[in-house]
HTML snippet that shows the backbone in 3Dmol.js (N, CA, C, O; Angstrom):
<script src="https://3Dmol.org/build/3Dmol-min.js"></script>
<div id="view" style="width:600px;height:400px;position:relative"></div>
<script>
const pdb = `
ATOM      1  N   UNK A   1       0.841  -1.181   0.000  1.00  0.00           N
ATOM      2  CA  UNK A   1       0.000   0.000   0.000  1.00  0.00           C
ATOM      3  C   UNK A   1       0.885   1.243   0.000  1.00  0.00           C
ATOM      4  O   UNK A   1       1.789   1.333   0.831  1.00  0.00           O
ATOM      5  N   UNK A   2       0.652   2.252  -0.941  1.00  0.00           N
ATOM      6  CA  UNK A   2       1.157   3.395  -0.584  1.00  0.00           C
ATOM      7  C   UNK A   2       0.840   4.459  -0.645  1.00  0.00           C
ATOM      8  O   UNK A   2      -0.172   4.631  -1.324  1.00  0.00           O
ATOM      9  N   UNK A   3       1.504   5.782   0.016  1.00  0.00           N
ATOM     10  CA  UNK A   3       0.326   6.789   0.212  1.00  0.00           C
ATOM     11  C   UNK A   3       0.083   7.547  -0.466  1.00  0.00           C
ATOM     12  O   UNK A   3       0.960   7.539  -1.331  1.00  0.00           O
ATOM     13  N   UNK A   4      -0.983   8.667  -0.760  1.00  0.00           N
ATOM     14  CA  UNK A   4      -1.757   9.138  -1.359  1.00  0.00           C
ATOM     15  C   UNK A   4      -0.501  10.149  -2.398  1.00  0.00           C
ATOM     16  O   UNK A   4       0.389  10.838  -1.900  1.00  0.00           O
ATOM     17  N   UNK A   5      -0.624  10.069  -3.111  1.00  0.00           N
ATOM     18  CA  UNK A   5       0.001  11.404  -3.733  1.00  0.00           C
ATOM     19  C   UNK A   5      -0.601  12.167  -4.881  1.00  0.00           C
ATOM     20  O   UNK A   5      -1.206  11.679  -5.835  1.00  0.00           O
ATOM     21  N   UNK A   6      -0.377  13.283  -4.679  1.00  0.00           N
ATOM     22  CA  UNK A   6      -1.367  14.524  -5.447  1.00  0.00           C
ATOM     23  C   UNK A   6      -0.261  15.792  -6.005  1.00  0.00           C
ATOM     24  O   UNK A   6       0.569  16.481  -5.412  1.00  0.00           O
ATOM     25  N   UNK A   7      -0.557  15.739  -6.958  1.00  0.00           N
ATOM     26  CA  UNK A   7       0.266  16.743  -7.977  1.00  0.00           C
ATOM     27  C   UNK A   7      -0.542  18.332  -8.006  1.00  0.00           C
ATOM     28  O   UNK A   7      -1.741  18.449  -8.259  1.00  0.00           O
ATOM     29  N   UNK A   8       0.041  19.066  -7.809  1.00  0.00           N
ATOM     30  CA  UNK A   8      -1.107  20.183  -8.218  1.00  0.00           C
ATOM     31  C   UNK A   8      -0.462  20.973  -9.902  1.00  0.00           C
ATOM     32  O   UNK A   8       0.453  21.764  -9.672  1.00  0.00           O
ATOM     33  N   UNK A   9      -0.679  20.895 -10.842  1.00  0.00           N
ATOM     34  CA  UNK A   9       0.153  21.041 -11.868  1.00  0.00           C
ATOM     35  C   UNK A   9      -0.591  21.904 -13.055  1.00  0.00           C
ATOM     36  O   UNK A   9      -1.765  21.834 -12.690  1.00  0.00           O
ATOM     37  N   UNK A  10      -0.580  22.674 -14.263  1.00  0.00           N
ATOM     38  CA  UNK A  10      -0.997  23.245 -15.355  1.00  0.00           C
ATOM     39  C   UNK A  10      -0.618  22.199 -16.653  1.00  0.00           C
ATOM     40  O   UNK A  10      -0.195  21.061 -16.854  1.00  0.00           O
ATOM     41  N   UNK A  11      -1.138  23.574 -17.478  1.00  0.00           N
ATOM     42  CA  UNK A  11      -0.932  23.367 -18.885  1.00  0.00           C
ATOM     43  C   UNK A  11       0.576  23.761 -19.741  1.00  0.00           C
ATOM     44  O   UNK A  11       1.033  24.900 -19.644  1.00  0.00           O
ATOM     45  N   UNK A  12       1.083  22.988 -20.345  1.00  0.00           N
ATOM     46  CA  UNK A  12       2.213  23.534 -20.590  1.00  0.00           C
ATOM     47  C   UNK A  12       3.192  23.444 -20.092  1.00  0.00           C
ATOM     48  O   UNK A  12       4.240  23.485 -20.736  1.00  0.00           O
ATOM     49  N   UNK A  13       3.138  23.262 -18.516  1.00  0.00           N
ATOM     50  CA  UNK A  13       4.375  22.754 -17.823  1.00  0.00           C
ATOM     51  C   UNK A  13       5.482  21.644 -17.899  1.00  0.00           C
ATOM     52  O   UNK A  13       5.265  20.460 -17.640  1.00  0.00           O
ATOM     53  N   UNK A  14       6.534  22.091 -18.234  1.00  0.00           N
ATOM     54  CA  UNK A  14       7.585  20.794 -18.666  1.00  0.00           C
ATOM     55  C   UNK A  14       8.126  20.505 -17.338  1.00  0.00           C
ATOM     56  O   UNK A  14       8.580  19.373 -17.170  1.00  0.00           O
ATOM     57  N   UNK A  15       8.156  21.316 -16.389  1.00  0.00           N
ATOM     58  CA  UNK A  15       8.370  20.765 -15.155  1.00  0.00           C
ATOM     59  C   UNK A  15       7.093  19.638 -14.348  1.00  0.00           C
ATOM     60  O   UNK A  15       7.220  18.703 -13.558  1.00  0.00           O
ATOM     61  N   UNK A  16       6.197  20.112 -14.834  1.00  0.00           N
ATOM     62  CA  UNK A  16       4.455  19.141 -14.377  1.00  0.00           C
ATOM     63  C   UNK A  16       4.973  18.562 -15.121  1.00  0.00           C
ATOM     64  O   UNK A  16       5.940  18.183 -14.462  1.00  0.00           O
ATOM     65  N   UNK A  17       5.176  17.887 -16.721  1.00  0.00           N
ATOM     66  CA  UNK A  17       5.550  16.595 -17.058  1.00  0.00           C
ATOM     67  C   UNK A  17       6.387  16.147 -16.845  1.00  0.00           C
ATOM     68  O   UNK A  17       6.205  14.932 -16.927  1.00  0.00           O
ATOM     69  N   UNK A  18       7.969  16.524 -16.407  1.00  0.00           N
ATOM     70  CA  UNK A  18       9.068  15.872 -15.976  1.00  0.00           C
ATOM     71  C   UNK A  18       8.738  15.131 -14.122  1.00  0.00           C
ATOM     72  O   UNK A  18       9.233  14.057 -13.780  1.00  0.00           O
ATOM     73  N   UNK A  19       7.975  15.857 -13.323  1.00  0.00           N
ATOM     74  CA  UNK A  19       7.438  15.472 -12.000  1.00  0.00           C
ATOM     75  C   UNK A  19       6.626  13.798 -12.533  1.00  0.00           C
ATOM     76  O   UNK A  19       7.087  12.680 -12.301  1.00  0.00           O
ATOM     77  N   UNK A  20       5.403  14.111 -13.239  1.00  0.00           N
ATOM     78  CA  UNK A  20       4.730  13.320 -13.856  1.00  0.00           C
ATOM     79  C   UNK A  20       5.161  12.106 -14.242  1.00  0.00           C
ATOM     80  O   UNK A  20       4.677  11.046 -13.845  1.00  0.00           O
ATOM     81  N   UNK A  21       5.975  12.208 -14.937  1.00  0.00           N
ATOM     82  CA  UNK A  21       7.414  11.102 -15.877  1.00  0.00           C
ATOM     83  C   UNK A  21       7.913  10.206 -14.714  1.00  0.00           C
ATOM     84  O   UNK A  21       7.972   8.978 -14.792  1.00  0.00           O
ATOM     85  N   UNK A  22       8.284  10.969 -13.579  1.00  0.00           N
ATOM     86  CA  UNK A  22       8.816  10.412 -13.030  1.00  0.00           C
ATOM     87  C   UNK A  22       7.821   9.601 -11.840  1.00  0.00           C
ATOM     88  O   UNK A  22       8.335   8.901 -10.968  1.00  0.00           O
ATOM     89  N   UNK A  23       7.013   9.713 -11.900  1.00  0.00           N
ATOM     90  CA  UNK A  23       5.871   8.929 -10.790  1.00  0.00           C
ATOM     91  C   UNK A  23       5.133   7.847 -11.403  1.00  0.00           C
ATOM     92  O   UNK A  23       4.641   6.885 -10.813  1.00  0.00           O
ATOM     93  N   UNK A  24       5.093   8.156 -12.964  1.00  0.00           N
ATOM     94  CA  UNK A  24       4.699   7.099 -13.993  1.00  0.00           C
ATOM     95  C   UNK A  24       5.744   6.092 -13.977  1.00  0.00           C
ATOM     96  O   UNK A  24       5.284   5.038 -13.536  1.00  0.00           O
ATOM     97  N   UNK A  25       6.804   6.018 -14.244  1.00  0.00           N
ATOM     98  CA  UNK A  25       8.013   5.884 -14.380  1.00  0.00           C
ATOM     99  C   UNK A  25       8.152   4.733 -12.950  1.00  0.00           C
ATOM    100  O   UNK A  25       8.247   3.562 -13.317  1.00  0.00           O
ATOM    101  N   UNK A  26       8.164   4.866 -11.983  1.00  0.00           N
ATOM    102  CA  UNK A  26       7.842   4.094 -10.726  1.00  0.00           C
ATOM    103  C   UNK A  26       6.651   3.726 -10.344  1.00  0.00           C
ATOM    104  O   UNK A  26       6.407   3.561  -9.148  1.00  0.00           O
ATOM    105  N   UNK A  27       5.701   3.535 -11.333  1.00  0.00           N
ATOM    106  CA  UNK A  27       4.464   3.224 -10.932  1.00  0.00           C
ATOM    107  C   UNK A  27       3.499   3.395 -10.295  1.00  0.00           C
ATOM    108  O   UNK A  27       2.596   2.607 -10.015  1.00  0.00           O
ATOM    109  N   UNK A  28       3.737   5.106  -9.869  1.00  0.00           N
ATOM    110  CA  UNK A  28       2.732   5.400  -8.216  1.00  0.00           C
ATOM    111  C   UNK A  28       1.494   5.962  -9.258  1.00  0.00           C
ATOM    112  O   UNK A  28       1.612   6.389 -10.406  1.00  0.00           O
ATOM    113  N   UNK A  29       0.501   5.833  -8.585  1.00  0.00           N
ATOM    114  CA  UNK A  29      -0.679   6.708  -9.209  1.00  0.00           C
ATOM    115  C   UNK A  29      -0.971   7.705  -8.576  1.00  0.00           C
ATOM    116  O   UNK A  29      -0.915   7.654  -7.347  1.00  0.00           O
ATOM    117  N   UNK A  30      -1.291   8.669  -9.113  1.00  0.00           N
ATOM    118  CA  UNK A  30      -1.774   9.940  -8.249  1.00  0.00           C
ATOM    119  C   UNK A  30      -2.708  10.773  -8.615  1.00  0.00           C
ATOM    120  O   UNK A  30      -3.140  10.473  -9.728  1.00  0.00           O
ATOM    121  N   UNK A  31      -3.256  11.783  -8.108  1.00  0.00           N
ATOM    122  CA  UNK A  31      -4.326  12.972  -8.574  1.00  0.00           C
ATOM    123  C   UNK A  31      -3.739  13.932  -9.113  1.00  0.00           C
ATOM    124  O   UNK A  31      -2.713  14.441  -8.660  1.00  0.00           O
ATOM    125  N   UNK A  32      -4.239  14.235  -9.993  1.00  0.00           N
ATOM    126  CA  UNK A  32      -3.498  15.881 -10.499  1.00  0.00           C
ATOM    127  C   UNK A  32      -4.232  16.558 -10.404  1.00  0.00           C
ATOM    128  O   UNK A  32      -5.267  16.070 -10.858  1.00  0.00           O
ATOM    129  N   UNK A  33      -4.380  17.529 -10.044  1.00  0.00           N
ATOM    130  CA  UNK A  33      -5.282  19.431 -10.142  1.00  0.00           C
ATOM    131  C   UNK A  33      -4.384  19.989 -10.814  1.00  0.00           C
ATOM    132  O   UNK A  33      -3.170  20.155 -10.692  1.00  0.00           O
ATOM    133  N   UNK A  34      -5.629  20.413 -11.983  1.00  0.00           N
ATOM    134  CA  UNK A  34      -4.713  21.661 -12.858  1.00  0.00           C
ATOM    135  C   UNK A  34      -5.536  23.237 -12.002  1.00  0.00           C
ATOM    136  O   UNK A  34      -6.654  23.748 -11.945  1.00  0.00           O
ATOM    137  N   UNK A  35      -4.085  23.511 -11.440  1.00  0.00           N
ATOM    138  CA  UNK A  35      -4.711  24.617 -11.065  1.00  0.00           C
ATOM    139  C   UNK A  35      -4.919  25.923 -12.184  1.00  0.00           C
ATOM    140  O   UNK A  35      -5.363  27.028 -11.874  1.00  0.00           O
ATOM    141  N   UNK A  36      -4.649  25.662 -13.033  1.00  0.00           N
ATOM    142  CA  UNK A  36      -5.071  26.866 -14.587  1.00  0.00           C
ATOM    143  C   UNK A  36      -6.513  26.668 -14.943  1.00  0.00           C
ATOM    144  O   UNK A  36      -7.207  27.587 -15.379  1.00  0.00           O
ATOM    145  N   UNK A  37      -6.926  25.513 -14.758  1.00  0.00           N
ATOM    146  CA  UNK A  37      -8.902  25.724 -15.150  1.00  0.00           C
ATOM    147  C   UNK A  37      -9.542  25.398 -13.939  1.00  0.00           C
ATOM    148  O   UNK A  37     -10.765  25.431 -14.078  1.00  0.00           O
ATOM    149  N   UNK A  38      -9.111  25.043 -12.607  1.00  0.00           N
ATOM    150  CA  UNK A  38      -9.796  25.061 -11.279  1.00  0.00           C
ATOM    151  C   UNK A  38      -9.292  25.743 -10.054  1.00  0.00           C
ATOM    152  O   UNK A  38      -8.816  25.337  -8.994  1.00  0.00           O
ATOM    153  N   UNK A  39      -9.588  27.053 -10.613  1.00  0.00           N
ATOM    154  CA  UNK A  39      -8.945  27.821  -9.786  1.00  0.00           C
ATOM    155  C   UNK A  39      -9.110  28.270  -7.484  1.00  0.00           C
ATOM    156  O   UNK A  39      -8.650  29.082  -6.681  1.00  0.00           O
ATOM    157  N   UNK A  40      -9.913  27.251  -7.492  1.00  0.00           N
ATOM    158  CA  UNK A  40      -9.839  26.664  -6.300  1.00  0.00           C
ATOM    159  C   UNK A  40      -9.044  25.935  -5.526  1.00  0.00           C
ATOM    160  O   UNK A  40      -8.730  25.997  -4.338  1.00  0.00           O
ATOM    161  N   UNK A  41      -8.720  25.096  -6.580  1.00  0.00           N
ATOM    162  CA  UNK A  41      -7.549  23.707  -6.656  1.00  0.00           C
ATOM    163  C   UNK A  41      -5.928  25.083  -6.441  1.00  0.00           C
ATOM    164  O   UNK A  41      -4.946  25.157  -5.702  1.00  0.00           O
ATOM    165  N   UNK A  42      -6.280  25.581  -7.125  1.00  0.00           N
ATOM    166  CA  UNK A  42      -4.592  27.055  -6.730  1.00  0.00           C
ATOM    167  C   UNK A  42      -4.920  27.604  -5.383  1.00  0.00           C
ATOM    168  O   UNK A  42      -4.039  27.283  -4.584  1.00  0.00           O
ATOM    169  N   UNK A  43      -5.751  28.226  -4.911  1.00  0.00           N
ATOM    170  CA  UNK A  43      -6.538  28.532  -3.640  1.00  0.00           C
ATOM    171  C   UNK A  43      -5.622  27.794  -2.460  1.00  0.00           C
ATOM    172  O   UNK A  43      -4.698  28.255  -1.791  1.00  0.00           O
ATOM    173  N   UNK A  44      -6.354  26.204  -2.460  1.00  0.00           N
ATOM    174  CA  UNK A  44      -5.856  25.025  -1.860  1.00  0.00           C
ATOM    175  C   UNK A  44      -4.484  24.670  -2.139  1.00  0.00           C
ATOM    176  O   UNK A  44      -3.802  24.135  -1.265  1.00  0.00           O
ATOM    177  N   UNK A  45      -4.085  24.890  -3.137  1.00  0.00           N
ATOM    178  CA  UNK A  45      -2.598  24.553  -3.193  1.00  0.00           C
ATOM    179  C   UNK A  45      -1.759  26.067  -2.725  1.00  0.00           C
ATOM    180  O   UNK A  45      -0.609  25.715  -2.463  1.00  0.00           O
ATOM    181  N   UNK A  46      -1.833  26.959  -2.606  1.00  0.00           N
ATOM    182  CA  UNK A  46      -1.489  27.848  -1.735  1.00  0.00           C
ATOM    183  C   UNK A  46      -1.589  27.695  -0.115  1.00  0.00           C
ATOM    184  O   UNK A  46      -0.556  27.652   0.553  1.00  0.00           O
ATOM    185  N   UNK A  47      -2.710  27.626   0.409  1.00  0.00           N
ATOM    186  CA  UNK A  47      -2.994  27.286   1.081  1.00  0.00           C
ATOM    187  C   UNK A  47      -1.928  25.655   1.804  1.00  0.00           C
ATOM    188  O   UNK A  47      -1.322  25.563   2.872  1.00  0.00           O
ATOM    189  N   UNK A  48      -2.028  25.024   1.117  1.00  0.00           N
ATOM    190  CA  UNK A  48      -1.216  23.539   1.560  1.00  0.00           C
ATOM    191  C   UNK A  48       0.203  24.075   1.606  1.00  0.00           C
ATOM    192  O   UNK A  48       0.932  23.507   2.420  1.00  0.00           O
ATOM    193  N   UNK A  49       0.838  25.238   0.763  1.00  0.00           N
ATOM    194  CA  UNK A  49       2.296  24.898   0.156  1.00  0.00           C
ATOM    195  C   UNK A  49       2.656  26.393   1.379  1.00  0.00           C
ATOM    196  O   UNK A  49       3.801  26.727   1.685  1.00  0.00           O
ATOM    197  N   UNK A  50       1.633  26.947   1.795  1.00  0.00           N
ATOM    198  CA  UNK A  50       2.284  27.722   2.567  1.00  0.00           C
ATOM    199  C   UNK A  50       2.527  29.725   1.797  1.00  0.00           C
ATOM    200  O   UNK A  50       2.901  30.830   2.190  1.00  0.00           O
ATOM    201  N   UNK A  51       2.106  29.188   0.794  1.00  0.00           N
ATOM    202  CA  UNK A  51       2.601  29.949  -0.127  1.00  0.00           C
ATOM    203  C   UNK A  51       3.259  30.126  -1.945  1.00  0.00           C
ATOM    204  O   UNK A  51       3.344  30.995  -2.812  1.00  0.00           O
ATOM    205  N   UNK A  52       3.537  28.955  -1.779  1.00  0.00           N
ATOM    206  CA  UNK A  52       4.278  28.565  -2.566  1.00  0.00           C
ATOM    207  C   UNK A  52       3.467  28.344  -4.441  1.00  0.00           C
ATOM    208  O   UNK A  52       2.950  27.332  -4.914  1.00  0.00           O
ATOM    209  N   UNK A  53       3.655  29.666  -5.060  1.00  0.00           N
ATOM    210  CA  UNK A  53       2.568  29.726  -6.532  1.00  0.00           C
ATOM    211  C   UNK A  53       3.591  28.704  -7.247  1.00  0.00           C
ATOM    212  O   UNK A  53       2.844  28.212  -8.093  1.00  0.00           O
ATOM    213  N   UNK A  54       4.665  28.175  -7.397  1.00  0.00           N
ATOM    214  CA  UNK A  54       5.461  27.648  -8.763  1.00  0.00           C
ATOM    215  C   UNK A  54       4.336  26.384  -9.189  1.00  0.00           C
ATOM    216  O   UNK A  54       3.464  26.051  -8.386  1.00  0.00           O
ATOM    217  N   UNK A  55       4.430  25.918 -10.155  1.00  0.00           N
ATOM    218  CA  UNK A  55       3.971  24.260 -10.033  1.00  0.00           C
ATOM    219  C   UNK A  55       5.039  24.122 -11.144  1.00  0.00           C
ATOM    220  O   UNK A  55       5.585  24.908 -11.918  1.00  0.00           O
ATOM    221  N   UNK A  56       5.145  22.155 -10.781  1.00  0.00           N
ATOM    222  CA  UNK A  56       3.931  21.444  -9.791  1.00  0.00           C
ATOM    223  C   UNK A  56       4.292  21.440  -8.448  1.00  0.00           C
ATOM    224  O   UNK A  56       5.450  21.380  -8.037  1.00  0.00           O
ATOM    225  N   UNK A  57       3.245  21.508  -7.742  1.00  0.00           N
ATOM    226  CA  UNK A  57       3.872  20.908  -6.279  1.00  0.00           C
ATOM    227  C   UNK A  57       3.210  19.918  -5.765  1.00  0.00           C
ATOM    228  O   UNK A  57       1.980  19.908  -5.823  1.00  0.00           O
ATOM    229  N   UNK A  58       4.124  18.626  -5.001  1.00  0.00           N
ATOM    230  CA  UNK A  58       3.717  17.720  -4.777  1.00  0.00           C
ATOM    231  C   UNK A  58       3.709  17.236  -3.385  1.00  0.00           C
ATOM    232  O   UNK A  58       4.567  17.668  -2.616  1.00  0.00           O
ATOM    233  N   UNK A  59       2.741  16.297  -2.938  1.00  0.00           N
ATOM    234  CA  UNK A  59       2.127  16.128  -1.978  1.00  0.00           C
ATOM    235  C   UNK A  59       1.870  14.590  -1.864  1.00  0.00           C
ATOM    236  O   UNK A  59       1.012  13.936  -2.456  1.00  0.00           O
ATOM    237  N   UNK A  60       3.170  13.995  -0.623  1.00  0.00           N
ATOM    238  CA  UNK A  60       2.699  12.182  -0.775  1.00  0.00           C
ATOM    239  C   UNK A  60       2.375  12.185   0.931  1.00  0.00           C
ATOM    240  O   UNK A  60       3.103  12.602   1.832  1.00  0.00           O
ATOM    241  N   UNK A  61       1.078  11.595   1.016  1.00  0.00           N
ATOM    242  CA  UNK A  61       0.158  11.708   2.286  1.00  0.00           C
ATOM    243  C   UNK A  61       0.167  12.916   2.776  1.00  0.00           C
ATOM    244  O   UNK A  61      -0.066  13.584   1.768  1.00  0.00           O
ATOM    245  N   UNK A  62       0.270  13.602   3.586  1.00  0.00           N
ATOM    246  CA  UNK A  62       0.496  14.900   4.284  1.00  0.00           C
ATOM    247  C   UNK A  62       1.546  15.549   4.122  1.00  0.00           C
ATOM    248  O   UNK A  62       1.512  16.771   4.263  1.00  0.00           O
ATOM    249  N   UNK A  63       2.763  14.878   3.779  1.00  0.00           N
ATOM    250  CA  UNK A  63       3.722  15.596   3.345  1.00  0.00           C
ATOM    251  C   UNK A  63       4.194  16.423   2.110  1.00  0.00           C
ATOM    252  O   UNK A  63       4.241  15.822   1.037  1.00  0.00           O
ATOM    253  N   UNK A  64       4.538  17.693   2.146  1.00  0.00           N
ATOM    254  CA  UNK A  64       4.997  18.753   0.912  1.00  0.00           C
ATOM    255  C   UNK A  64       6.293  18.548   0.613  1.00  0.00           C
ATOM    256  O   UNK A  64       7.280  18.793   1.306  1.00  0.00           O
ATOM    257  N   UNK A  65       6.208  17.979  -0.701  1.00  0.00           N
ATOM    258  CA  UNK A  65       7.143  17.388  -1.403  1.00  0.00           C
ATOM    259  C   UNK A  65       8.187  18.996  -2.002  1.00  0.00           C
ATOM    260  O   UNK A  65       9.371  19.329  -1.947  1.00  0.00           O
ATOM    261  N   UNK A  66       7.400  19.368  -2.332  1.00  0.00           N
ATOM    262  CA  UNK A  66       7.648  20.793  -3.183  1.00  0.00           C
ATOM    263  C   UNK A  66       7.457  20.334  -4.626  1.00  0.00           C
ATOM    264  O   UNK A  66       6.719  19.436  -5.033  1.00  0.00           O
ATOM    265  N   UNK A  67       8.601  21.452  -5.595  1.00  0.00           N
ATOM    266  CA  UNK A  67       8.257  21.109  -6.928  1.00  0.00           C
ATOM    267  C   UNK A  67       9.295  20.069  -7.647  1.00  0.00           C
ATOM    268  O   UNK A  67      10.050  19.191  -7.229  1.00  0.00           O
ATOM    269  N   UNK A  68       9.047  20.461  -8.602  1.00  0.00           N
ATOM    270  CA  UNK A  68      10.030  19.058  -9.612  1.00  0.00           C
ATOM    271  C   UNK A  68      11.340  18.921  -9.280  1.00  0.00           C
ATOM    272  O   UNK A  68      11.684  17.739  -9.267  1.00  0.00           O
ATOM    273  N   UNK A  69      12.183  19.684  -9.010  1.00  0.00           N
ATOM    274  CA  UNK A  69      14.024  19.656  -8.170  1.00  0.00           C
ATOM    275  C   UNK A  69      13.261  18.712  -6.723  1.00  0.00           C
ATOM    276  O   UNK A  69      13.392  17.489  -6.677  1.00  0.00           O
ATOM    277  N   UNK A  70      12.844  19.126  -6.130  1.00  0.00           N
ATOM    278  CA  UNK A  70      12.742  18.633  -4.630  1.00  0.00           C
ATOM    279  C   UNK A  70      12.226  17.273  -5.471  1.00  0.00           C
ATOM    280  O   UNK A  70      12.946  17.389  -6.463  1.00  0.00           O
ATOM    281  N   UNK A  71      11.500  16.156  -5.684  1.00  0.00           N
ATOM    282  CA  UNK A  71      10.477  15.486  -5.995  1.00  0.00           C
ATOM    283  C   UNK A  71      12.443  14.192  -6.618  1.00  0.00           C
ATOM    284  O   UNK A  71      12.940  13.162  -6.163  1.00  0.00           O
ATOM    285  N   UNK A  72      12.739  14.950  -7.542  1.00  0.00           N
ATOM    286  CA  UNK A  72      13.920  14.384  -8.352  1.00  0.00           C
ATOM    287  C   UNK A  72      14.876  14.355  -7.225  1.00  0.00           C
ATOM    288  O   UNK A  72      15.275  13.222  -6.953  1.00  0.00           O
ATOM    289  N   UNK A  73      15.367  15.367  -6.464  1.00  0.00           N
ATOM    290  CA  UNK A  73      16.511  15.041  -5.347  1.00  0.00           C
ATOM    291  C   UNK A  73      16.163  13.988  -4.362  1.00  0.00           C
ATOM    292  O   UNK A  73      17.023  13.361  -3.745  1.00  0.00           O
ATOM    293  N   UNK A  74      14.879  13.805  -4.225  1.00  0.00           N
ATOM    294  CA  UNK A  74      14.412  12.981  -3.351  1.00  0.00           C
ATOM    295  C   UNK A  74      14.583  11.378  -3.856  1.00  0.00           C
ATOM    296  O   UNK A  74      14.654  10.334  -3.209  1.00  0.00           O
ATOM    297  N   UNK A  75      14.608  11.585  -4.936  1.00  0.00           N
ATOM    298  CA  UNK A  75      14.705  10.180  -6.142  1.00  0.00           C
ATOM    299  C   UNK A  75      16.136  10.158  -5.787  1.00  0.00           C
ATOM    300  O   UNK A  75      16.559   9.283  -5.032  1.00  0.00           O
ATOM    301  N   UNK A  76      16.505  10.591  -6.025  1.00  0.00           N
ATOM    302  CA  UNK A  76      18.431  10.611  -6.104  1.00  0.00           C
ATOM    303  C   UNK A  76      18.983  10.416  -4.990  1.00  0.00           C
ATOM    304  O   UNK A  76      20.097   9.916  -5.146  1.00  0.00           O
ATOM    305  N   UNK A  77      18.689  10.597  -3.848  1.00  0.00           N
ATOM    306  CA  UNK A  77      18.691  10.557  -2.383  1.00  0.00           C
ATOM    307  C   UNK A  77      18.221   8.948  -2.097  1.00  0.00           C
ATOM    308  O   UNK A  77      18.685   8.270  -1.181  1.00  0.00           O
ATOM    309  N   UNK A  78      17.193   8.477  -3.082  1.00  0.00           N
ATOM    310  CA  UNK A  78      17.146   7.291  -2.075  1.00  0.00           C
ATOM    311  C   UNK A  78      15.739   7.259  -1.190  1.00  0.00           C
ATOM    312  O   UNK A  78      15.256   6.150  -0.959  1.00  0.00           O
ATOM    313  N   UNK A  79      14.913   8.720  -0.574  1.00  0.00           N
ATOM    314  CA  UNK A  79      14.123   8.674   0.357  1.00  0.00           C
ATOM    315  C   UNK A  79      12.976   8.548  -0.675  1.00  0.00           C
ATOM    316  O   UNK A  79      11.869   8.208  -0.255  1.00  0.00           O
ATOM    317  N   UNK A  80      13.166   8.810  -2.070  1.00  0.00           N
ATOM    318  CA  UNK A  80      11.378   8.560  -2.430  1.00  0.00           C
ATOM    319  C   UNK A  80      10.503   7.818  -2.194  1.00  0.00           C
ATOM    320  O   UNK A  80       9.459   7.921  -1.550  1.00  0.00           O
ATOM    321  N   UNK A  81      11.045   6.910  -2.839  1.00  0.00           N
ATOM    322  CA  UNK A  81      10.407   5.348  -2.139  1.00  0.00           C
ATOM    323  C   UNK A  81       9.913   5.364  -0.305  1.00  0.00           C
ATOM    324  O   UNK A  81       8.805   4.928   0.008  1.00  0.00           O
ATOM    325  N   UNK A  82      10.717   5.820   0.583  1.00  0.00           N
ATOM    326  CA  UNK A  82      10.708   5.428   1.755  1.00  0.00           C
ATOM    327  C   UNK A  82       9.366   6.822   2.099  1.00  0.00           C
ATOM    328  O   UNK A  82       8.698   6.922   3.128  1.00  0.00           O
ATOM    329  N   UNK A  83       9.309   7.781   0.811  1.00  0.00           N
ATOM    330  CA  UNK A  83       7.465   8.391   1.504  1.00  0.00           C
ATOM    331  C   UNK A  83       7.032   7.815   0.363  1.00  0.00           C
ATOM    332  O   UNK A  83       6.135   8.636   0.173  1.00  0.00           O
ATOM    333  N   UNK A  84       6.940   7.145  -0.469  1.00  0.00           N
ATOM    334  CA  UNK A  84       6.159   6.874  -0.875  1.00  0.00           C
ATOM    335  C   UNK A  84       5.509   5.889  -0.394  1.00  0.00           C
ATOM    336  O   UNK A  84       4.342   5.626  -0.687  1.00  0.00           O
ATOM    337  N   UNK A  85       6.395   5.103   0.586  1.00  0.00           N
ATOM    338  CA  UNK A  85       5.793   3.617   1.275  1.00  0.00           C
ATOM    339  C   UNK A  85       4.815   3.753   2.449  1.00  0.00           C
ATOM    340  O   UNK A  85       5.260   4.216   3.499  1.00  0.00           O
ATOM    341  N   UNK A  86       3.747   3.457   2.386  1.00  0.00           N
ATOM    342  CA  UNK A  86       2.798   3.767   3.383  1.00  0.00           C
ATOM    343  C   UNK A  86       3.210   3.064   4.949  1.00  0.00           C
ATOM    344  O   UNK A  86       3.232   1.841   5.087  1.00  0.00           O
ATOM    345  N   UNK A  87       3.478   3.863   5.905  1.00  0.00           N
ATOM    346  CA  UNK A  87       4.178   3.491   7.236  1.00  0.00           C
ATOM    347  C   UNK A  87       2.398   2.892   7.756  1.00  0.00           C
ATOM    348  O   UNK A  87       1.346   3.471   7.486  1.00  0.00           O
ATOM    349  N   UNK A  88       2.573   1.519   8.591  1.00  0.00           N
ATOM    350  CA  UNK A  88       2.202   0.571   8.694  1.00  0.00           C
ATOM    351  C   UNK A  88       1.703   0.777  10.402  1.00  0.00           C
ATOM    352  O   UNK A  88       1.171  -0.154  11.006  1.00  0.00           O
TER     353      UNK A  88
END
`;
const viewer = $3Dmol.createViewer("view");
viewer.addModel(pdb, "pdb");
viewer.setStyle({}, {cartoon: {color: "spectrum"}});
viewer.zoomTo();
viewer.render();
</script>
């Protein structure tokens, strides 16, 4: 089982598809909000990120991943997997 993860991402973004790529890529499934046509979904992702307008920003269970550098260092590091794994 593993935990929830949610993208908040647009149109056009090569950073939202390189984030994307890489969650496909390891098999996780997740939600995306485009915050460019649900502009609520930006609201809430402000709101979650603290502040934070860039996308994408990502979100595995409660935790703020940030955007596509944070998401990839985390890959490279070794810890992705270990949030992506649902603690038991």
């Amino acid at each position: 089982m593993m935990n929830k993860v949610e993208i908040y991402s647009g149109d056009y973004c090569p950073y939202c598809v390189r984030a994307k790529s890489l969650l496909k890529k390891k098999g996780v499934e997740f939600t995306e909000y485009n915050v460019k046509k649900e502009l609520a979904r930006r609201d809430e992702m402000l709101t979650r990120t603290n502040g934070a307008r860039t996308i994408p920003q990502v979100f595995i269970g409660d935790r703020h991943v940030g955007g596509c550098d944070e998401l990839y260092a985390l890959e490279k590091s070794g810890e992705l997997d270990n949030w992506l794994a649902k603690a038991s």
